[in-house]
Biopython code that builds the backbone (N, CA, C, O; Angstrom):
import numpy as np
from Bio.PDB.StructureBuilder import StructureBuilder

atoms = [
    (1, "UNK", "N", (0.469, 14.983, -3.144)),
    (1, "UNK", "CA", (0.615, 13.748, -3.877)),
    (1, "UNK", "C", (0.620, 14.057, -5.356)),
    (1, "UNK", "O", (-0.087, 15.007, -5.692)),
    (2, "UNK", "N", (1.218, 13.493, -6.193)),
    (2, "UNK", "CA", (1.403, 13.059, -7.362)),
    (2, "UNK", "C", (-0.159, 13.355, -8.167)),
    (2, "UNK", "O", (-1.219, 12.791, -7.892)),
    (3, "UNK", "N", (0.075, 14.432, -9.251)),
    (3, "UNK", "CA", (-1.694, 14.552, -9.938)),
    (3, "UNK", "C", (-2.183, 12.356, -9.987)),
    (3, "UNK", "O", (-2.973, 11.678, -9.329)),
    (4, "UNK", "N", (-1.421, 12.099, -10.857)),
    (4, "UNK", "CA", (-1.673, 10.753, -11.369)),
    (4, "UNK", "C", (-2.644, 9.726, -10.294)),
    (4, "UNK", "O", (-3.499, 8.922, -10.665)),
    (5, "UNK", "N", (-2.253, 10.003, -8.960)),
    (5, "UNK", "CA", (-3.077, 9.886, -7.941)),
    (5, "UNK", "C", (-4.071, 10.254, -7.332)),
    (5, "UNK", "O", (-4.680, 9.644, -6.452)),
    (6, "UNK", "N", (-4.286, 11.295, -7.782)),
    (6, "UNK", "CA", (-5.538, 11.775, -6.822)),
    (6, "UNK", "C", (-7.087, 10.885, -7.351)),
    (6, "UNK", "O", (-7.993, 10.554, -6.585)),
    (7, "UNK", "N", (-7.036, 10.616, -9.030)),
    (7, "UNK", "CA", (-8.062, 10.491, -8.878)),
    (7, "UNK", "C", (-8.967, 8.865, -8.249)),
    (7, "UNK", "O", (-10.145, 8.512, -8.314)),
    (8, "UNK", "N", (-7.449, 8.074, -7.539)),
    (8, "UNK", "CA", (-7.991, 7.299, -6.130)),
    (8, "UNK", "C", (-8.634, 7.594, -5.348)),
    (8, "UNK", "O", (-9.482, 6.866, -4.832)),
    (9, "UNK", "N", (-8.437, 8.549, -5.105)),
    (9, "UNK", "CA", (-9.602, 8.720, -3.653)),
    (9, "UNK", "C", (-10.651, 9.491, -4.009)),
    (9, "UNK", "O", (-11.363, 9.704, -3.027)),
    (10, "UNK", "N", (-11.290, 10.308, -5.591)),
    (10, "UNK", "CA", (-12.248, 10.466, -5.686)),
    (10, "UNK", "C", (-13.242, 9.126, -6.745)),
    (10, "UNK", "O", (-14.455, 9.052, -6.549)),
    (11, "UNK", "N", (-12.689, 8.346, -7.611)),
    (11, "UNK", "CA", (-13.484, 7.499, -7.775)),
    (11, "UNK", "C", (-14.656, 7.226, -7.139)),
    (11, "UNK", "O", (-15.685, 7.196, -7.814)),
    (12, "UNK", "N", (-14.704, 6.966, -5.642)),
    (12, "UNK", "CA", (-15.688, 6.350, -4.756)),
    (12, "UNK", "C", (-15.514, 7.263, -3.332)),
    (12, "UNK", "O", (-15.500, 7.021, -2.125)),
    (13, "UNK", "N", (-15.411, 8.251, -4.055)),
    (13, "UNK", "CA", (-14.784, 8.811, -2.340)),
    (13, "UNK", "C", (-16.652, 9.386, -1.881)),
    (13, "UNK", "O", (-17.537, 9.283, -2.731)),
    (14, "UNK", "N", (-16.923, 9.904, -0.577)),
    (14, "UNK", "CA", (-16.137, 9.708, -0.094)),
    (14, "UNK", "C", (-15.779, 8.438, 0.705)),
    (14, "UNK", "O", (-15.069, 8.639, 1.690)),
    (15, "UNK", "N", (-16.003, 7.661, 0.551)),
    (15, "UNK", "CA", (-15.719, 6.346, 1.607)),
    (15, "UNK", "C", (-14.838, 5.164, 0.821)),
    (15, "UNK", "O", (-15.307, 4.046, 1.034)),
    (16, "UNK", "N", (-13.925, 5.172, 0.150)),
    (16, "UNK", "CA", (-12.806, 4.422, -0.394)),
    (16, "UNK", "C", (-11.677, 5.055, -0.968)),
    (16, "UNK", "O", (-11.974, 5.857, -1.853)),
    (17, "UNK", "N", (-10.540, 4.940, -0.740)),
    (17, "UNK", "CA", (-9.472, 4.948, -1.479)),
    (17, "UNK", "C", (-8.966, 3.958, -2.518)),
    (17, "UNK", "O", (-8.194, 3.033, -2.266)),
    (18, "UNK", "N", (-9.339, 4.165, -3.387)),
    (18, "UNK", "CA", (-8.755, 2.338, -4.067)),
    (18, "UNK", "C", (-7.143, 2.592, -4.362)),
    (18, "UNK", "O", (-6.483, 3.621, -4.505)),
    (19, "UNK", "N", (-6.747, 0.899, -4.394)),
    (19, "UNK", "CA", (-5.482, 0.782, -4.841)),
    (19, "UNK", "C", (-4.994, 1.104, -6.733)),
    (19, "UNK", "O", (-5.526, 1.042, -7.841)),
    (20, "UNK", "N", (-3.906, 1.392, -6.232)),
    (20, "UNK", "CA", (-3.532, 1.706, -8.149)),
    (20, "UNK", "C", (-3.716, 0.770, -8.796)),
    (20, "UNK", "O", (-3.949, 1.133, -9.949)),
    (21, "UNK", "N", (-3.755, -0.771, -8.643)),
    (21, "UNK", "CA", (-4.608, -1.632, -9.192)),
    (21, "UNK", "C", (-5.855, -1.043, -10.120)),
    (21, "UNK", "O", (-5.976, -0.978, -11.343)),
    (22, "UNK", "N", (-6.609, -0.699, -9.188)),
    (22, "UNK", "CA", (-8.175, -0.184, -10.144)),
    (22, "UNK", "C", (-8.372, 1.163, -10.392)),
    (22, "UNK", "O", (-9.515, 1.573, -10.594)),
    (23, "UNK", "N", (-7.208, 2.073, -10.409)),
    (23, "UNK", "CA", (-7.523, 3.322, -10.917)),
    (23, "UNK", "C", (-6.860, 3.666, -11.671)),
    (23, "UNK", "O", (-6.525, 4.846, -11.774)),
    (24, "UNK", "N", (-6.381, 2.532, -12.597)),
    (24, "UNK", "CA", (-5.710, 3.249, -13.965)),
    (24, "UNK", "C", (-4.232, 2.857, -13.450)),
    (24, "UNK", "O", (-3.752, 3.891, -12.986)),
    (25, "UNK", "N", (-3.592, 2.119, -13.371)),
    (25, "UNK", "CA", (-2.371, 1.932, -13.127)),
    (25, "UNK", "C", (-1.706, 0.161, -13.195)),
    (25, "UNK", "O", (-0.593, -0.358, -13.113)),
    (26, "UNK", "N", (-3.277, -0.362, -13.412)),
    (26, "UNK", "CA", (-3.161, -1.721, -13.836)),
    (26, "UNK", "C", (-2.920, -1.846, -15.535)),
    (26, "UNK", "O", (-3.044, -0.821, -16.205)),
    (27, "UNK", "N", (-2.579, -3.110, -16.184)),
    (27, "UNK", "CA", (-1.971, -3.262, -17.516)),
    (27, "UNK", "C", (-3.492, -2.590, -18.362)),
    (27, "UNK", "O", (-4.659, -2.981, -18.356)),
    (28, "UNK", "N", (-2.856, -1.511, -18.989)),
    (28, "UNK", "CA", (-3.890, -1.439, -20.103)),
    (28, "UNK", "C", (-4.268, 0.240, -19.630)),
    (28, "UNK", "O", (-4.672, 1.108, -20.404)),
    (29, "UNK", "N", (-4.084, 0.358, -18.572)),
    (29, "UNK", "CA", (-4.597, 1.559, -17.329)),
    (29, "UNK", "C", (-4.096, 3.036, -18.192)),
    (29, "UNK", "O", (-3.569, 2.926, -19.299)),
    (30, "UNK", "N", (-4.285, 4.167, -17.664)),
    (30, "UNK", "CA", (-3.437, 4.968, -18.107)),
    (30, "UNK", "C", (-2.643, 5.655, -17.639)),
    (30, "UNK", "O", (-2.214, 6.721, -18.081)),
    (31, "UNK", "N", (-2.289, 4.951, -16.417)),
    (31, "UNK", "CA", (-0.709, 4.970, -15.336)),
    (31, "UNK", "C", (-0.093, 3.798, -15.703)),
    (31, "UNK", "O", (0.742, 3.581, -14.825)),
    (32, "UNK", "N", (-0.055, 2.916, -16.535)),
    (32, "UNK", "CA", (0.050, 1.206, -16.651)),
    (32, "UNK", "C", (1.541, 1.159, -16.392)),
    (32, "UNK", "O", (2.115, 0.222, -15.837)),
    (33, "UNK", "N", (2.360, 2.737, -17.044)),
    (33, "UNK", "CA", (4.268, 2.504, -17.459)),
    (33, "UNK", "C", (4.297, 3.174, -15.952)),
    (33, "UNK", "O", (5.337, 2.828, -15.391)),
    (34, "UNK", "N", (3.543, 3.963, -15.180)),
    (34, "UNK", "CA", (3.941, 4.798, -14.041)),
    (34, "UNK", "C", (5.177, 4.084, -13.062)),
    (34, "UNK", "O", (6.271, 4.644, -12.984)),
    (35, "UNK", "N", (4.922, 2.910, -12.390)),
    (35, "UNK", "CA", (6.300, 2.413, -12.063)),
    (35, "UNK", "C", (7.023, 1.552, -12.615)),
    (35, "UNK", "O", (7.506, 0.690, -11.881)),
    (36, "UNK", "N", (7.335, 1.513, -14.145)),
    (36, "UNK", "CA", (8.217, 0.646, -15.068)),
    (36, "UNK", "C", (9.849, 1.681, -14.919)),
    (36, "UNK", "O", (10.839, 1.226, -15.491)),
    (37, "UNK", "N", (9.942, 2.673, -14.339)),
    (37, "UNK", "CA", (10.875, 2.642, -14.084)),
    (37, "UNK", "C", (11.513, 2.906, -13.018)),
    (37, "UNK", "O", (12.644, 3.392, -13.054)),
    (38, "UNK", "N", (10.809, 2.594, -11.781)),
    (38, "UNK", "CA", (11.081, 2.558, -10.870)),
    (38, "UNK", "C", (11.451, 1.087, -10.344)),
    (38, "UNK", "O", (12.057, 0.893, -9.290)),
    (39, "UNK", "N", (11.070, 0.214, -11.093)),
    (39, "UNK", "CA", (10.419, -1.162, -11.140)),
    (39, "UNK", "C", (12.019, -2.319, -11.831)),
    (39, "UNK", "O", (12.552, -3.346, -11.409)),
    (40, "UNK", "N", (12.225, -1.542, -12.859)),
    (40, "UNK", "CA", (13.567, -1.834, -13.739)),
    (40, "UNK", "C", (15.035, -1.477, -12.840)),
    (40, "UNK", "O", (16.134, -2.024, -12.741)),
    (41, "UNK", "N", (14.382, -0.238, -12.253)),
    (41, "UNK", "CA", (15.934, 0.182, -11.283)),
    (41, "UNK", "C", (15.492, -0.897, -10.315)),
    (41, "UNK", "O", (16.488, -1.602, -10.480)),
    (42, "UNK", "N", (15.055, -1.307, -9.780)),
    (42, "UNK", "CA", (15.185, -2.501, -8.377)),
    (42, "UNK", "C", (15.461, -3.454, -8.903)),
    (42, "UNK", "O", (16.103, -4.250, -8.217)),
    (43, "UNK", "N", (15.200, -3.780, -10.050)),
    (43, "UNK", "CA", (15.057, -5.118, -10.080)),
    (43, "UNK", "C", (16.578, -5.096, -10.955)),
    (43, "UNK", "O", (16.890, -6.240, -11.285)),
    (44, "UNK", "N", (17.491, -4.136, -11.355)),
    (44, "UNK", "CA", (18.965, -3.914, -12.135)),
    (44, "UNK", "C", (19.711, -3.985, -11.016)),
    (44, "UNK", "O", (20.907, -4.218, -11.190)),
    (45, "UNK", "N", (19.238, -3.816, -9.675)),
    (45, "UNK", "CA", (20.135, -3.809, -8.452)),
    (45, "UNK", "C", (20.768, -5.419, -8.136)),
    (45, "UNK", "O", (20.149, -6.427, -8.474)),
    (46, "UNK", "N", (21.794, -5.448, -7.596)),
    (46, "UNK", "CA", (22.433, -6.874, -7.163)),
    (46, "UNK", "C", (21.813, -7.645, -5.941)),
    (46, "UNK", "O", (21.974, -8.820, -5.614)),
    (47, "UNK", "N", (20.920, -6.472, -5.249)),
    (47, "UNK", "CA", (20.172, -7.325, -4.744)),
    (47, "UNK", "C", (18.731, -6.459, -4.792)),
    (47, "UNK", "O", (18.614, -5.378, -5.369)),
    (48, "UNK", "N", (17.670, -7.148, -4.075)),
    (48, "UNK", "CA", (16.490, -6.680, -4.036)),
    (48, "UNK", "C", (16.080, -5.971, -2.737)),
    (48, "UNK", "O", (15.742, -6.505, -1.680)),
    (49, "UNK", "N", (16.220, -4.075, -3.153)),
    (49, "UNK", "CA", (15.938, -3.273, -1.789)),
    (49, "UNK", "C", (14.322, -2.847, -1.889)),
    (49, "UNK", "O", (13.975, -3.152, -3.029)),
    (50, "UNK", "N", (13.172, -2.256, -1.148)),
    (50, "UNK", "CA", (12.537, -1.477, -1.855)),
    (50, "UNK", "C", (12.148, -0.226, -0.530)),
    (50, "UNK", "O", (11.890, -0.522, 0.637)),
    (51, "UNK", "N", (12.194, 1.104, -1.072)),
    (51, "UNK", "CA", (12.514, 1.939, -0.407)),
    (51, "UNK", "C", (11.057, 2.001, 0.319)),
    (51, "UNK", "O", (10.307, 1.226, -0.275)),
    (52, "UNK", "N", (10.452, 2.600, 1.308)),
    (52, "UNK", "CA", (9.118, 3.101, 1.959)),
    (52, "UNK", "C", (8.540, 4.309, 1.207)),
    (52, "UNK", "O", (7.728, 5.027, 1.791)),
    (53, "UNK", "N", (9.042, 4.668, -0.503)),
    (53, "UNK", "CA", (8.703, 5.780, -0.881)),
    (53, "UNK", "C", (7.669, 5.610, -1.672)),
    (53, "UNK", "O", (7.844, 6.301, -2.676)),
    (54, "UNK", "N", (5.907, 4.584, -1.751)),
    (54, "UNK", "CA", (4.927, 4.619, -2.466)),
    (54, "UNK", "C", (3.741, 5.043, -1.749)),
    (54, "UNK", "O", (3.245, 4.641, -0.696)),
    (55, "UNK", "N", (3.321, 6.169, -2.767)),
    (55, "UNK", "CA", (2.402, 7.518, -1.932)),
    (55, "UNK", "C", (0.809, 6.520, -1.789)),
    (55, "UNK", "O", (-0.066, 7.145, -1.190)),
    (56, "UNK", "N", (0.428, 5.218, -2.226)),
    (56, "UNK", "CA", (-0.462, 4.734, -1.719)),
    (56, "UNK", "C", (0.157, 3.926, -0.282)),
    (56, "UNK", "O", (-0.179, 4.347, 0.824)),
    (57, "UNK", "N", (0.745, 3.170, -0.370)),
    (57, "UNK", "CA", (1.099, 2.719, 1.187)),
    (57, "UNK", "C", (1.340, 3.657, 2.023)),
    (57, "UNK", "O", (1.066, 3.420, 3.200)),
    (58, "UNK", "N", (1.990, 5.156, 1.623)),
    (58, "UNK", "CA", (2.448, 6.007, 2.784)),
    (58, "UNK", "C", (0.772, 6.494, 2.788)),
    (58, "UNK", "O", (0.643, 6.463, 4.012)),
    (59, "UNK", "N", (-0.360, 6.846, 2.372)),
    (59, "UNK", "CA", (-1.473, 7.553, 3.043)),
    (59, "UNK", "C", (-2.119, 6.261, 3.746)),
    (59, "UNK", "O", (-2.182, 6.523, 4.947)),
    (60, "UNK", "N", (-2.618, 4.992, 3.500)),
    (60, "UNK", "CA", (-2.888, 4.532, 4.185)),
    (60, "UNK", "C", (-1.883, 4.212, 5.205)),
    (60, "UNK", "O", (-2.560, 3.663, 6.074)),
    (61, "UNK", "N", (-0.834, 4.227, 5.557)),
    (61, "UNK", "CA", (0.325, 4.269, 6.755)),
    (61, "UNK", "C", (-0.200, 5.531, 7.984)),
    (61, "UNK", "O", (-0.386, 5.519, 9.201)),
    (62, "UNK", "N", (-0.298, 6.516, 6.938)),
    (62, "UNK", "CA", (-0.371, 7.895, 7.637)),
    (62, "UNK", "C", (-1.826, 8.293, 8.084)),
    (62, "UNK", "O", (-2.237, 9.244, 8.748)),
    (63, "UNK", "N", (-2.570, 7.047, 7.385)),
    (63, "UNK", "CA", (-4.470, 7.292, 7.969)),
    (63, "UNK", "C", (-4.497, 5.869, 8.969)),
    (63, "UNK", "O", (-5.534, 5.232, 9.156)),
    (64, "UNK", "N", (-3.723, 5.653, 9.319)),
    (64, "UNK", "CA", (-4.349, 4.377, 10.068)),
    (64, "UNK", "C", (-3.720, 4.245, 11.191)),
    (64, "UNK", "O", (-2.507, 4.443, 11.253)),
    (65, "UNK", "N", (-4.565, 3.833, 12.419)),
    (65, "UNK", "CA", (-4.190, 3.809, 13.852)),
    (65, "UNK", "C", (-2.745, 3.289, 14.259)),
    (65, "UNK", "O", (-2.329, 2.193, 13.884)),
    (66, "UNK", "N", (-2.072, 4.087, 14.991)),
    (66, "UNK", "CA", (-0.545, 3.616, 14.960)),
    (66, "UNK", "C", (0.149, 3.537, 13.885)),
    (66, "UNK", "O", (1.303, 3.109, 13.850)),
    (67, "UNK", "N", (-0.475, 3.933, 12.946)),
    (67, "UNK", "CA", (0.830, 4.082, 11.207)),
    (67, "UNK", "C", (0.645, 2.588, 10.978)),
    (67, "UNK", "O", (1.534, 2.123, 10.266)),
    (68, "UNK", "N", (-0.182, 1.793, 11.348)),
    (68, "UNK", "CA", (-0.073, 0.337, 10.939)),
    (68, "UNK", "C", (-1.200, -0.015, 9.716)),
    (68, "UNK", "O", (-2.312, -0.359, 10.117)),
    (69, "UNK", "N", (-1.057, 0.027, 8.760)),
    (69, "UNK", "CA", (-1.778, -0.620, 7.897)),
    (69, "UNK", "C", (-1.442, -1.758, 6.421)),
    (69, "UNK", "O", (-0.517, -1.629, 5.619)),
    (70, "UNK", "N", (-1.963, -2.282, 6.421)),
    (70, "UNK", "CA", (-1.226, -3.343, 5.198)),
    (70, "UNK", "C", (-1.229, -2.842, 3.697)),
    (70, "UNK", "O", (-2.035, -3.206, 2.840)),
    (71, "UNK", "N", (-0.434, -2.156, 3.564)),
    (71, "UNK", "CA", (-0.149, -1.407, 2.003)),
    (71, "UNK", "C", (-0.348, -2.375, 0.994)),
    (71, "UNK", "O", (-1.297, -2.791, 0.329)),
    (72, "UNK", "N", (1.112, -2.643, 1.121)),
    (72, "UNK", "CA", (1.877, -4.098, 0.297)),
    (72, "UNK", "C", (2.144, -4.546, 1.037)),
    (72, "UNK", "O", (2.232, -4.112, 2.186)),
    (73, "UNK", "N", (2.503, -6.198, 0.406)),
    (73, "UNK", "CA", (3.567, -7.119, 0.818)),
    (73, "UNK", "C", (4.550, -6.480, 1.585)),
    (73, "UNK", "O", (4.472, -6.464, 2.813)),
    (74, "UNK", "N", (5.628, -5.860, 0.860)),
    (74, "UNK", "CA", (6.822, -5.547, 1.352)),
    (74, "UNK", "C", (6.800, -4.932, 2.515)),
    (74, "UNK", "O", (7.853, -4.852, 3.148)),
    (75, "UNK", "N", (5.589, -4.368, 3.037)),
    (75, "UNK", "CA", (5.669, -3.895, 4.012)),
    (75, "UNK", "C", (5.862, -4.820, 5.472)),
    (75, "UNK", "O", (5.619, -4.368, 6.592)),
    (76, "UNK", "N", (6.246, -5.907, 5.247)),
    (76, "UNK", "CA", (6.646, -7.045, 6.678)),
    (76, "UNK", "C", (7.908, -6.468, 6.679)),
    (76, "UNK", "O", (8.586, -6.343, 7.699)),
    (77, "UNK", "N", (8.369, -5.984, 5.166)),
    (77, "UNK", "CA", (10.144, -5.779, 5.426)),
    (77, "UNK", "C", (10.397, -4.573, 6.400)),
    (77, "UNK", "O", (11.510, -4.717, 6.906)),
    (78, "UNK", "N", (9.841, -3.565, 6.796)),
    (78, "UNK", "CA", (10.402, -2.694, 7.540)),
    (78, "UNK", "C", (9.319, -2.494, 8.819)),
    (78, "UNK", "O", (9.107, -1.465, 9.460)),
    (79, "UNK", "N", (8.740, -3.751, 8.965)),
    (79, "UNK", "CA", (7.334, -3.553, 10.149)),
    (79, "UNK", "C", (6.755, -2.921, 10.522)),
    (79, "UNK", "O", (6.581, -2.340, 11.594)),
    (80, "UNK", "N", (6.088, -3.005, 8.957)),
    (80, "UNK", "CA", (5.307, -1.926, 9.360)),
    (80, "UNK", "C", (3.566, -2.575, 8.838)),
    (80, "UNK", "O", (2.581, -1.939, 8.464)),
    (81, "UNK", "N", (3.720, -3.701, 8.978)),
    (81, "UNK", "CA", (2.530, -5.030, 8.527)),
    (81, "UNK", "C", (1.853, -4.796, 10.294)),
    (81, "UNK", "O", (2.308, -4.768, 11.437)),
    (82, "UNK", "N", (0.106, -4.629, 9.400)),
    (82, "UNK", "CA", (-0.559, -4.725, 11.020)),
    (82, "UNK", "C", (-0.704, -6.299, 10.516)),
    (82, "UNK", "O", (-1.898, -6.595, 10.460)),
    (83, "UNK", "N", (0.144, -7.369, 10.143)),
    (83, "UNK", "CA", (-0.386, -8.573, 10.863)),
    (83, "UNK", "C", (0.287, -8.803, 12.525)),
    (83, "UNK", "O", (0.981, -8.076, 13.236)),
    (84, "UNK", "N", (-0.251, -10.064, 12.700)),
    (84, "UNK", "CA", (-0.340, -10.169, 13.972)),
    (84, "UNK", "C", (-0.292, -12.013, 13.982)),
    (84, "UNK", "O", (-1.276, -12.615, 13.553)),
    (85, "UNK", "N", (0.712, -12.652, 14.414)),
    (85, "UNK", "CA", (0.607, -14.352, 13.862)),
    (85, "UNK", "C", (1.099, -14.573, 15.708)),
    (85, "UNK", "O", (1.916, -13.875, 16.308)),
    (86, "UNK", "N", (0.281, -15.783, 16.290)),
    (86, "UNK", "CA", (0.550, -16.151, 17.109)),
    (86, "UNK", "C", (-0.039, -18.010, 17.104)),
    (86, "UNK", "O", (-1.087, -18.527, 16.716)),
    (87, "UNK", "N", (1.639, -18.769, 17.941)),
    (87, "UNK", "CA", (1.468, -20.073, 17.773)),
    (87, "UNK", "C", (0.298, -20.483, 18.518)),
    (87, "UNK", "O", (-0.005, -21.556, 17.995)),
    (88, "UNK", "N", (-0.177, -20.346, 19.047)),
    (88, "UNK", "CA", (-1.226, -21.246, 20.142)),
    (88, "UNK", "C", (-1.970, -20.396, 20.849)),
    (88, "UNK", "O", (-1.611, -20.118, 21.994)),
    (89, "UNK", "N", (-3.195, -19.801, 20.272)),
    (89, "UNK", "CA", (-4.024, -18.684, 20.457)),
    (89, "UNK", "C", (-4.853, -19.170, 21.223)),
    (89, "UNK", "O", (-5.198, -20.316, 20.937)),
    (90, "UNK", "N", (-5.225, -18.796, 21.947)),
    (90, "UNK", "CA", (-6.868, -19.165, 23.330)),
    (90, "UNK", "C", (-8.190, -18.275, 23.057)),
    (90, "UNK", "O", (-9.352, -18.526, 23.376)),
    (91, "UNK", "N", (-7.623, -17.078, 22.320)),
    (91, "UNK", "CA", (-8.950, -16.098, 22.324)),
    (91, "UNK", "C", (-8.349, -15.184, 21.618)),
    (91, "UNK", "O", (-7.205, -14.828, 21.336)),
    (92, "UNK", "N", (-9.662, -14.843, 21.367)),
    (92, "UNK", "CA", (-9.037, -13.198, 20.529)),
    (92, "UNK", "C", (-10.581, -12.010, 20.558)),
    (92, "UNK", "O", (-11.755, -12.015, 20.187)),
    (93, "UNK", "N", (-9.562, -11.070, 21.286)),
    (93, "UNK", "CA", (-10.715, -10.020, 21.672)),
    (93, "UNK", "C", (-10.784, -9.102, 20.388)),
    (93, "UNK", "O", (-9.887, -8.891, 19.571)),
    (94, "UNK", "N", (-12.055, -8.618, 20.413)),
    (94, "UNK", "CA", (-12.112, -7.850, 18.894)),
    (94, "UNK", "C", (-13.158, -6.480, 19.614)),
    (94, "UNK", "O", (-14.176, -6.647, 20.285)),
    (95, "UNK", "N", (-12.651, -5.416, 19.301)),
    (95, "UNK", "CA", (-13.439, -4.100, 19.617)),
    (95, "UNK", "C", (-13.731, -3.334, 18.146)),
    (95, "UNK", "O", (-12.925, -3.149, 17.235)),
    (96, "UNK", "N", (-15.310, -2.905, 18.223)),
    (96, "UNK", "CA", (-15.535, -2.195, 16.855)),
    (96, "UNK", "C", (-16.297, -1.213, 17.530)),
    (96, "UNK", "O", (-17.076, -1.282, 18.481)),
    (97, "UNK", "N", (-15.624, 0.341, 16.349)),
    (97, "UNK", "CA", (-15.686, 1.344, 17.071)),
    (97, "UNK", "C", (-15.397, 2.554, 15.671)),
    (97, "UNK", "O", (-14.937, 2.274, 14.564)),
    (98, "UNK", "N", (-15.785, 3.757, 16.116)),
    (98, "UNK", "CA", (-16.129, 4.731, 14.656)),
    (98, "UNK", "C", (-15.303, 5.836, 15.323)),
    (98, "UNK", "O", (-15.137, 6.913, 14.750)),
]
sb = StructureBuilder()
sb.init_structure("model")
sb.init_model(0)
sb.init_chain("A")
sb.init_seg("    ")
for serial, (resi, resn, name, xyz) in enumerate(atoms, 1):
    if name == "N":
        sb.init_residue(resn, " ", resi, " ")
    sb.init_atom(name, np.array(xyz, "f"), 0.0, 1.0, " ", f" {name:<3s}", serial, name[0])
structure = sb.get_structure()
């Protein structure tokens, strides 16, 4: 991964990864420009694509049961969202486990 990243997962490690939100990549941060141009090319496009190539959604993708975890948003676009929406639910079984 990218130096600019790593120091996510030691902030609080070991038991958190935080999002680039709180490790320097929010306004003011000192990653703040890191995707301003990645950000400018999508948004110069005629329409709006966004590729599966952000190294925080791909480790939590790649740490989580079945590759399912909720990165971003965008991630409903290529299903890869562990939500789960059902019209007329009766129950819902829940297992917790280490």
């Amino acid at each position: 991964m990218p130096a600019e990243f790593k120091p996510l997962a030691q902030l609080q490690a070991p038991y958190r990864i935080l999002n680039p939100g709180w490790g320097g990549f929010d306004s003011g941060g000192a990653q703040q420009d890191y995707y301003k141009a990645y950000i400018d090319q999508i948004w110069a496009t005629d329409h709006l694509t966004i590729p599966k190539a952000d190294y925080h959604a791909k480790f939590m993708h790649d740490s989580a049961i079945n590759g399912k975890a909720y990165g971003f948003p965008y991630d409903d676009v290529g299903g890869y969202s562990s939500y789960i929406a059902h019209d007329n639910p009766q129950y819902m079984p829940v297992a917790i486990g280490w």
